[in-house]
GUDRENPA-199623 format. One record per atom (N, C-alpha, C): residue in three letters; x, y, z. Coordinates in steps of 0.001 Angstrom, whole numbers, padded with zeros to 6 digits, always signed. Layout:
ALAXYZ...
# end
This chain:
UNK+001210+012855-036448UNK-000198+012703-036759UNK-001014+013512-035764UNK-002113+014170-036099UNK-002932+014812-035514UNK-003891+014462-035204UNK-004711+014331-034136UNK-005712+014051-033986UNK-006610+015474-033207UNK-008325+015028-033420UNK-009557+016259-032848UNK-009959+015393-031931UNK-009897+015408-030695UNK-011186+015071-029307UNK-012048+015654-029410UNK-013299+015445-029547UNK-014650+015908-029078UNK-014743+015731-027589UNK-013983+016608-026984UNK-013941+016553-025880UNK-015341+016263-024251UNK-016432+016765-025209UNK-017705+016363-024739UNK-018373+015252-024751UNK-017496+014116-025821UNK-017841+012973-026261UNK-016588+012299-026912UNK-015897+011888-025632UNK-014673+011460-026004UNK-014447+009750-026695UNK-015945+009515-027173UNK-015569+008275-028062UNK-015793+008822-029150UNK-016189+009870-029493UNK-015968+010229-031332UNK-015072+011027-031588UNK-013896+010315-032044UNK-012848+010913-032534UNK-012213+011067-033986UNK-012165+012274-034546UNK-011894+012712-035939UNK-010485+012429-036339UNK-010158+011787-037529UNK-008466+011674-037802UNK-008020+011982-038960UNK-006834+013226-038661UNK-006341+013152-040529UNK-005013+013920-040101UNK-004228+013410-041515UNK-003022+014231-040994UNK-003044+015995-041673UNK-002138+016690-040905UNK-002153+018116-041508UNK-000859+018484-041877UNK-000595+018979-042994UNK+000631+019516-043533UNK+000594+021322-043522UNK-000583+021766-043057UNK-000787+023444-043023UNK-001569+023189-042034UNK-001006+024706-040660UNK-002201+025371-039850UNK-003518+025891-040951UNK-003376+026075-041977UNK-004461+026797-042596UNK-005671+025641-042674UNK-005225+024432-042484UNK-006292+023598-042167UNK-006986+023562-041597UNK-007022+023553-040160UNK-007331+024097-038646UNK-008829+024969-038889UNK-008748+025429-039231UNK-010015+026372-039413UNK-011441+025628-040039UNK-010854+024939-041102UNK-012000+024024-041986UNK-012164+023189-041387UNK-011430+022568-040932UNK-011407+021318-039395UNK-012510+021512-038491UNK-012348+023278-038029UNK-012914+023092-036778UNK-014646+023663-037606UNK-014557+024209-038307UNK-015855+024217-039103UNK-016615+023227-039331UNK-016047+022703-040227UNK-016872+020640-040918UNK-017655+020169-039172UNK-016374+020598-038595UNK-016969+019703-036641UNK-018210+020113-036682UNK-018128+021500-036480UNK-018834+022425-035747UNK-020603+021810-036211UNK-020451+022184-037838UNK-021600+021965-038493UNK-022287+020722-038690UNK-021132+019605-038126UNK-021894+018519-037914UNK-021733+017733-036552UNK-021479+018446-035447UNK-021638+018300-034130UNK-022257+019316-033339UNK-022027+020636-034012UNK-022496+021697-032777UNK-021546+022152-031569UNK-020155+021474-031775UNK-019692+022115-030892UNK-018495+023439-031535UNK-018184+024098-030616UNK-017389+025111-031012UNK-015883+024546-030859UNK-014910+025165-031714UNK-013871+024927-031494UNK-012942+025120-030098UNK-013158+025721-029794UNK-012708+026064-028084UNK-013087+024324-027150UNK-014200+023868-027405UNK-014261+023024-026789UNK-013703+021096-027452UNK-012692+021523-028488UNK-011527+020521-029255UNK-010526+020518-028661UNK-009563+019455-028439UNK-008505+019063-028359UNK-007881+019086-029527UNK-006763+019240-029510UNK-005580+019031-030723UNK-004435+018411-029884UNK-004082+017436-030853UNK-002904+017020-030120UNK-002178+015630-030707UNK-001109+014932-030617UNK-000400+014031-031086UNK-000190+013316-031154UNK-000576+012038-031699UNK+000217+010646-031087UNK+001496+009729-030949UNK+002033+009581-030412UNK+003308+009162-029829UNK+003498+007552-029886UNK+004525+007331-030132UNK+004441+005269-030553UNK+006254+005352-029287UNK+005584+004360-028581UNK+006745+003821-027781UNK+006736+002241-027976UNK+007882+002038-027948UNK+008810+000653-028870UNK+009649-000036-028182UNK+009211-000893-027370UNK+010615-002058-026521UNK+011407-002851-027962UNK+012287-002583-027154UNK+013328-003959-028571UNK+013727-005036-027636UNK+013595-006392-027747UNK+013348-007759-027520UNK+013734-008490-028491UNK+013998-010090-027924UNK+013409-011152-029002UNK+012515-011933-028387UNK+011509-012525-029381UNK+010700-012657-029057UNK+011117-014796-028949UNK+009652-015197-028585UNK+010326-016587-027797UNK+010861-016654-026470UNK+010163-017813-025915UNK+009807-017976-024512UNK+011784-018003-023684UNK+012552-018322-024963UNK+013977-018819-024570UNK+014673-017352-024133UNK+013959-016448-024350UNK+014688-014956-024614UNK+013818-014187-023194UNK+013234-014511-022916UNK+012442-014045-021301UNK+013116-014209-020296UNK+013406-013052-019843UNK+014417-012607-018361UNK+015755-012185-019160UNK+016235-012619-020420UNK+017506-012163-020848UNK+017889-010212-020489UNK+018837-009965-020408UNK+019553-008178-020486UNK+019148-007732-021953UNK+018924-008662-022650UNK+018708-008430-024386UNK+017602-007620-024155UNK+016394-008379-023570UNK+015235-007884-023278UNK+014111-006844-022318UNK+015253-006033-021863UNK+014850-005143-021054UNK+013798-004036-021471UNK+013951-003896-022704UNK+013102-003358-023331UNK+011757-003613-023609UNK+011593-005033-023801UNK+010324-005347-023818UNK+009828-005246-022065UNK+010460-005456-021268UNK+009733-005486-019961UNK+009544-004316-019659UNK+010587-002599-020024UNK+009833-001567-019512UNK+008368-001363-020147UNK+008335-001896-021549UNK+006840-001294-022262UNK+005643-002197-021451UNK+006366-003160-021279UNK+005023-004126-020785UNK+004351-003770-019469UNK+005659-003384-018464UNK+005030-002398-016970UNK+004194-001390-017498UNK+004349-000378-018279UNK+003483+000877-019117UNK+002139+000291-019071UNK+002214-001052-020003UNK+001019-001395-020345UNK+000072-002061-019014UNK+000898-002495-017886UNK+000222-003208-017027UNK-000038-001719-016130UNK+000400-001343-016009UNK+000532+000013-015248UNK-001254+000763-015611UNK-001740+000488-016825UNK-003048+000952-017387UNK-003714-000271-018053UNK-003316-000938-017222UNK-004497-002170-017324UNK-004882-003000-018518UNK-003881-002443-019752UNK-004520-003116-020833UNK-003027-003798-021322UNK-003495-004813-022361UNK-003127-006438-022856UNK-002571-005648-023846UNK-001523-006753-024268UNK-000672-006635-026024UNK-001167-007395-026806UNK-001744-006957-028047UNK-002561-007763-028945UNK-001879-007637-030193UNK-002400-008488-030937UNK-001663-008372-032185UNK-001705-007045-033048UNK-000360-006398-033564UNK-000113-004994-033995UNK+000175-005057-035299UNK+000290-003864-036169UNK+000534-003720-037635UNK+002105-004254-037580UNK+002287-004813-038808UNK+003314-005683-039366UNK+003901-006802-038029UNK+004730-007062-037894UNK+005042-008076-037201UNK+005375-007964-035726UNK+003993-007598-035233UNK+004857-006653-033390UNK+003363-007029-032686UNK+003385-006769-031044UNK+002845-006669-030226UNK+002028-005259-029999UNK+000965-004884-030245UNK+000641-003884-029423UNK-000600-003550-028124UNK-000352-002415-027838UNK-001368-002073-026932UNK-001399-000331-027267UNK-002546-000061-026826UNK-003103+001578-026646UNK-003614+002208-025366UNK-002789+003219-025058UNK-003377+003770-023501UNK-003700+005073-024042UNK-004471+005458-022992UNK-004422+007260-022752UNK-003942+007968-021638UNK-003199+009063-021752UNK-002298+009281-020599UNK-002870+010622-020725UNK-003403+011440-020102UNK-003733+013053-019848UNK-004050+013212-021425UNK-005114+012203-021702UNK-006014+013106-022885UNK-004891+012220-024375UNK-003561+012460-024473UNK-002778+011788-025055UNK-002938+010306-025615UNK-003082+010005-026991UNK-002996+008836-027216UNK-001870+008299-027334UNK-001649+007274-026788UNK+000134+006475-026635UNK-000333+005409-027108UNK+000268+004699-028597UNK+000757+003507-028852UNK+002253+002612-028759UNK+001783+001796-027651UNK+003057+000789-027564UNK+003202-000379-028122UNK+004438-000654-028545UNK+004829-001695-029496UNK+005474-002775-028928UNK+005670-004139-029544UNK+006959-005191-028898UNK+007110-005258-030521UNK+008063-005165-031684UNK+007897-005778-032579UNK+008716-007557-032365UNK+008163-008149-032920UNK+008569-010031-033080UNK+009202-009989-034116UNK+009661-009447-034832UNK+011098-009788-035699UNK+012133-009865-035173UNK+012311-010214-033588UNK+014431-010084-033495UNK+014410-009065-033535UNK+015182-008554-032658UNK+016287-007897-032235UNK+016736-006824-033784UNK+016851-008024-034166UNK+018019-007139-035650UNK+017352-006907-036891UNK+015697-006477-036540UNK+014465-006816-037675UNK+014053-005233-036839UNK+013928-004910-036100UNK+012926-004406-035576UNK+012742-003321-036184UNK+013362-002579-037407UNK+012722-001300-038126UNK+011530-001539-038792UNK+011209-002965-039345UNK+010142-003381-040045UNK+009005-003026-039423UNK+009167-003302-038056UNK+007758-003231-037348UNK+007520-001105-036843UNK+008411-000826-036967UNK+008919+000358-036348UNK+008115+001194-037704UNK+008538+000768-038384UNK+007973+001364-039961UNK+006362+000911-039860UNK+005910+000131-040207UNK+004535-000498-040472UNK+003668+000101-039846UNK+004022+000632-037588UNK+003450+001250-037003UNK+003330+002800-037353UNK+004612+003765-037958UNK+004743+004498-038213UNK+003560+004719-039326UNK+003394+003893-040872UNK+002655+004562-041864UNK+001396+004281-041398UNK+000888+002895-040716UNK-000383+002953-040019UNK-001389+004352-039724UNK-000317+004398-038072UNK-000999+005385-037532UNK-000509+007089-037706UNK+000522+006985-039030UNK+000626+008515-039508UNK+001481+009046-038819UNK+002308+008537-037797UNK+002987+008984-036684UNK+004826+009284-037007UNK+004934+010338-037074UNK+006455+010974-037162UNK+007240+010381-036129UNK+008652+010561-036763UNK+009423+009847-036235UNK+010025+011175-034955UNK+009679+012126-034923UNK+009891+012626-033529UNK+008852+012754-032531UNK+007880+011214-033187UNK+006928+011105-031911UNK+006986+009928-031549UNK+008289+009201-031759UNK+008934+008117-031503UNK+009758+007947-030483UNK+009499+006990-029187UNK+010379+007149-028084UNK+010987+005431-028366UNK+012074+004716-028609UNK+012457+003270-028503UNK+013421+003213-027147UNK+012668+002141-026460UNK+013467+001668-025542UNK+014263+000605-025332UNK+015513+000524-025100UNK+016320-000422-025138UNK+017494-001073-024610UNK+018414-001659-024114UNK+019383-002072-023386UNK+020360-001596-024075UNK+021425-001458-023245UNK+022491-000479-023725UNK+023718-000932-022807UNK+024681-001660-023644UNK+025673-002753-023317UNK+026960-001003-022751UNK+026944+000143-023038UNK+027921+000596-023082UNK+027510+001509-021582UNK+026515+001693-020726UNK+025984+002173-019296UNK+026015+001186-018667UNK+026664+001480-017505UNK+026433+000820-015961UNK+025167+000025-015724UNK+024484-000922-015137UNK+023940-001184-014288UNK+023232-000545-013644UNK+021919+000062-013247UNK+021481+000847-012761UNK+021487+002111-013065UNK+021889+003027-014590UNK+021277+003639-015189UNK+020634+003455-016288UNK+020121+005236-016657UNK+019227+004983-017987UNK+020007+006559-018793UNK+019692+006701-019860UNK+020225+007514-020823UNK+019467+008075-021669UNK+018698+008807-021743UNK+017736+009487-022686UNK+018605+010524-023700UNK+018433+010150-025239UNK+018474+011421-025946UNK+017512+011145-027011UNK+017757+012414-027367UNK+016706+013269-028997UNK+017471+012378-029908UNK+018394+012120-030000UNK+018507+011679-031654UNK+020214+011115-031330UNK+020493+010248-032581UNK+022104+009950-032338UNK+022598+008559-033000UNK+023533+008354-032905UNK+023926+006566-033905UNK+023481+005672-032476UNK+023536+004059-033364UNK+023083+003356-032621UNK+024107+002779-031388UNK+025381+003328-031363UNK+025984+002718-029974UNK+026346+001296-030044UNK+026560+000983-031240UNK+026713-001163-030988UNK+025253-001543-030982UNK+024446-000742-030661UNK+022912-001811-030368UNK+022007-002247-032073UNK+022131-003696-031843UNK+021336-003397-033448UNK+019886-003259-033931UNK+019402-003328-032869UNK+017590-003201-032450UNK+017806-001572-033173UNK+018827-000356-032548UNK+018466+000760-032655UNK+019209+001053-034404UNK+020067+000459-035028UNK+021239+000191-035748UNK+020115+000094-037139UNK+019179-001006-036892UNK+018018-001449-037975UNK+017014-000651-038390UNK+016251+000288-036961UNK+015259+001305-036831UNK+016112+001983-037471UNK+017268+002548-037426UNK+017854+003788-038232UNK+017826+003617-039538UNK+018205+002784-040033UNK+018330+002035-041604UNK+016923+002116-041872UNK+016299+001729-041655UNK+014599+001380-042199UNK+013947+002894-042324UNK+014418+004198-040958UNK+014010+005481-041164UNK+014654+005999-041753UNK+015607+005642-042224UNK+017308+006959-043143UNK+017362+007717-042611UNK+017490+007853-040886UNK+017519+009118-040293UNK+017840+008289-038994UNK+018912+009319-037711UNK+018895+009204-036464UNK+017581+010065-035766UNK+016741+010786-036136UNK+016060+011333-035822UNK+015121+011204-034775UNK+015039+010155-034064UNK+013834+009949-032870UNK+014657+009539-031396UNK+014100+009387-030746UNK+014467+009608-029362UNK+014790+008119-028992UNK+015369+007994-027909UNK+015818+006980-027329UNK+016170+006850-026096UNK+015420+005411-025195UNK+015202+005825-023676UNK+016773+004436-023282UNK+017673+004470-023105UNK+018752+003464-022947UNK+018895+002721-021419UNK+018792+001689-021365UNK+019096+001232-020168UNK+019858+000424-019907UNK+021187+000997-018698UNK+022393+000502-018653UNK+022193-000767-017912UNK+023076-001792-018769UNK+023255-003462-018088UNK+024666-003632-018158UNK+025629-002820-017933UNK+027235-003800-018104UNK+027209-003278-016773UNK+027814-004544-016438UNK+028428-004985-014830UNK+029878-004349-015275UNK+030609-003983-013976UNK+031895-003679-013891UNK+032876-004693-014489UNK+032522-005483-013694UNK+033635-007104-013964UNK+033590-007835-015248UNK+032203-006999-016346UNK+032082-007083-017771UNK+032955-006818-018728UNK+033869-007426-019344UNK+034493-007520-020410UNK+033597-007372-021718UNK+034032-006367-022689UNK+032867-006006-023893UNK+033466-006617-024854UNK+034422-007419-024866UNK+034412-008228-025863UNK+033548-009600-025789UNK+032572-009878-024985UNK+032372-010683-025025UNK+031076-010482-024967UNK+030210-009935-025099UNK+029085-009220-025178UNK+027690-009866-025821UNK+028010-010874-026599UNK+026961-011206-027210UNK+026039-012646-026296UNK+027232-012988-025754UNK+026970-014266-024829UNK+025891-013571-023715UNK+026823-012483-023286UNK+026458-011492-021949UNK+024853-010968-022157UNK+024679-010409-023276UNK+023440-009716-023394UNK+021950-011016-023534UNK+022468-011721-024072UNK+021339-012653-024521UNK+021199-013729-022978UNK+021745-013337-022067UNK+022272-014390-020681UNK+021052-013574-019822UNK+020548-014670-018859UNK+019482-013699-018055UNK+020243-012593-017035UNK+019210-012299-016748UNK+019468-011473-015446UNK+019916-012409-013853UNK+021182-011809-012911UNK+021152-012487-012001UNK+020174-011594-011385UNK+019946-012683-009754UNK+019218-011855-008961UNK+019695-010427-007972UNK+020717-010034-008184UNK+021166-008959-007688UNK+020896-008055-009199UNK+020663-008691-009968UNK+020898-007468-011241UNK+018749-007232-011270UNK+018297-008016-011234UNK+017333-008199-011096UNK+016564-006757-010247UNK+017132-007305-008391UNK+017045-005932-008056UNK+017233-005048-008302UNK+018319-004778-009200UNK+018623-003019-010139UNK+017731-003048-010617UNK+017087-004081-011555UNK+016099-003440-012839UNK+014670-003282-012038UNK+014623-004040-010956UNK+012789-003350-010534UNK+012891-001819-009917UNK+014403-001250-009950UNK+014295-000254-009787UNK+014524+000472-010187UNK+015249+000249-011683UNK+014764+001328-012556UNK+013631+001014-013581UNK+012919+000614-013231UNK+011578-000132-014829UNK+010879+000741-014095UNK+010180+001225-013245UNK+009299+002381-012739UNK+010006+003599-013172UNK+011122+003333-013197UNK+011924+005186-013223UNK+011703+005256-015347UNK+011745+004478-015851UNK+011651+004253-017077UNK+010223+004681-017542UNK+009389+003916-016663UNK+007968+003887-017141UNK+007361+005320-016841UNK+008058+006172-016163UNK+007690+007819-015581UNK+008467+008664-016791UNK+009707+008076-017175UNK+010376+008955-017892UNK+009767+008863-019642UNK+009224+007442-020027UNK+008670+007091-021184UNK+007228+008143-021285UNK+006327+008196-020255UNK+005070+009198-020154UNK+005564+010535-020315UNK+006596+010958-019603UNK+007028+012618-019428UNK+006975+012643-020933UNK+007726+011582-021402UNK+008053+012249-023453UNK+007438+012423-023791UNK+005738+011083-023446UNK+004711+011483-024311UNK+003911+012614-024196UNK+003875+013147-023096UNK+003383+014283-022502UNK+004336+015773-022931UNK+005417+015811-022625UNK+006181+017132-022608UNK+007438+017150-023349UNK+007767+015910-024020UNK+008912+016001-025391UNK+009598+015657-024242UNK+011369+015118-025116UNK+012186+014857-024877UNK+013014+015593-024134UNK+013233+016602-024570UNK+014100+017690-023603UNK+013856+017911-022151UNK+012367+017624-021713UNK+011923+017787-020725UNK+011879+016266-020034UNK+012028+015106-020524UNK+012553+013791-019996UNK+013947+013808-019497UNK+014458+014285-020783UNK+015849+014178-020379UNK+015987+015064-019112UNK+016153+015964-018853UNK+016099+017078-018014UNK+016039+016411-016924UNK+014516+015272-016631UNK+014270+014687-015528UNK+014797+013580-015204UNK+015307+013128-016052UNK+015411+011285-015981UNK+016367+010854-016256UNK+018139+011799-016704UNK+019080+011396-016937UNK+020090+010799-015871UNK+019676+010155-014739UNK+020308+010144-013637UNK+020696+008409-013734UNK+021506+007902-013109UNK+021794+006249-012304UNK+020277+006328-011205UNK+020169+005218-010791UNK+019630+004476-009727UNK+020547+004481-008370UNK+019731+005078-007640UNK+020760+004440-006423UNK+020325+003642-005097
# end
């Protein structure tokens, strides 16, 4: 989705989607003639939807399930603003990051629902699915990393397993954050993930939920390739 800043008056903002540059021109005309400003002084640019996967319910707070909802929620505390109720069945909030509009999501369907909400935000706000970053726990990384890619199957996770099904496509990005302990047996995984955090694991995650919340902005700012690039590392 595209959006025009009136960059001189950054509360009136123009919205439509474009399927041709040949648009661009009539765009910046219609402005012109009914603002006065010239095109040189417009923004163009994209909006981006970032997506914790959670369950929702007070019983599921502090779980490894839910790591996802706590990196989006630092984002959101990080710029001062609240999660309010969002299109179809989710949490949201709206920041601006360098001019950039970023919508963040919690959807409240479970874990194993969450394309519904993933979708609803998508036709809302017009937003392509490679302007989609989902963040999420990732039973098959260490402890103290994270895993960024462009596109790919869901790995066992069914938060990412559902979003794929609901888009018919691997197509959007994904920010992964490793929770298996060494002494973790993966057959047993379902107990494990939905189990809180100890307090030594605890300390891992306040130190990577900042490294998350830098690497989630880089996407919205400079694409994936250039996250990954930065942010594919462990914690140490």
């Amino acid at each position: 989705m595209y959006f025009l800043i009136l960059t001189s008056e950054m509360d009136c903002c123009y919205r439509y989607c474009s399927s041709s540059p040949y648009i661009l021109p009539v765009v910046f005309k219609l402005l012109y003639l009914k603002t006065g400003i010239n095109s040189p002084d417009l923004l163009l640019f994209t909006m981006k939807l970032l997506v914790g996967l959670g369950n929702p319910e007070s019983q599921y707070v502090g779980t490894r399930h839910n790591i996802g909802f706590c990196a989006v929620e630092k984002i959101a505390e990080s710029f001062g603003v609240k999660f309010g109720k969002g299109k179809g069945k989710s949490l949201a909030a709206k920041i601006t990051h360098r001019r950039e509009q970023i919508i963040i999501i919690k959807p409240m369907t479970y874990m194993n629902l969450s394309g519904h909400a993933v979708v609803a935000a998508m036709n809302f706000y017009k937003i392509e699915s490679s302007e989609i970053l989902v963040i999420c726990d990732d039973l098959n990384l260490p402890s103290g990393s994270i895993r960024l890619r462009a596109k790919g199957s869901a790995g066992g996770q069914n938060g990412l397993k559902h979003i794929i099904e609901s888009l018919g496509s691997e197509e959007f990005a994904r920010l992964r954050i490793g929770i298996r302990l060494e002494e973790q047996p993966l057959n047993s995984f379902s107990s494990f993930v939905l189990g809180k955090f100890s307090e030594q694991e605890k300390a891992v995650m306040d130190k990577i939920l900042p490294i998350c919340h830098d690497a989630a902005l880089d996407f919205a700012i400079n694409g994936i390739e250039h996250a990954m690039n930065n942010y594919n590392k462990a914690v140490t």
